[in-house]
N, C-alpha and C positions, 0 to 999 in steps of 0.2 A: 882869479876870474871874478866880476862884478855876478851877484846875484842878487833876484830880484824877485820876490815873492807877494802875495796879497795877503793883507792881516786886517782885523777887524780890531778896532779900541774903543770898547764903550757905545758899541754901537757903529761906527764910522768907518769906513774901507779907507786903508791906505795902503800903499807901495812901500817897500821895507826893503830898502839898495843895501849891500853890504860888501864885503870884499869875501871870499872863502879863505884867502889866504894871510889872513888878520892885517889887510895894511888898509891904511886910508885910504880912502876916495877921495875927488874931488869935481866938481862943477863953477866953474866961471873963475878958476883960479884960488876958491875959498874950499879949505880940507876938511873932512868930514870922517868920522869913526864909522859913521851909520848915517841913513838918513830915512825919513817917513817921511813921506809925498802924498797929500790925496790923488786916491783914483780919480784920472782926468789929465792932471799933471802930466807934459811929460818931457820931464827931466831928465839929463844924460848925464851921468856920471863917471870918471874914468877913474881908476885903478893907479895907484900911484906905487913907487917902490919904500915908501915908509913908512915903519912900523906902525903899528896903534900902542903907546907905551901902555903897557902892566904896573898897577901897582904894586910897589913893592913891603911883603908882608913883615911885619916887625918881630 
């Protein structure tokens, strides 16, 4: 499920889209791990079936 919350950076409100289920998103066909939108913006983002890779620890 896409979620979408309001967050504050240095002063500035933006929109904080994410997946809960750690996969990418995506909007206009370009994929996205995350994504911050100014308040105002608004942007639709859907939920795709592909992971967000993990780095892997050494």
């Amino acid at each position: 499920m896409i979620i979408t919350e309001k967050t504050t950076i240095n002063g500035k409100k933006f929109k904080h889209t994410y997946s809960d289920k750690g996969m990418k998103i995506k909007r206009d066909n370009v994929m996205y791990d995350e994504a911050y939108d100014p308040v105002g913006f608004d942007r639709e983002y859907e939920e795709t079936n592909i992971p967000i890779e993990s780095e892997v620890e050494e």
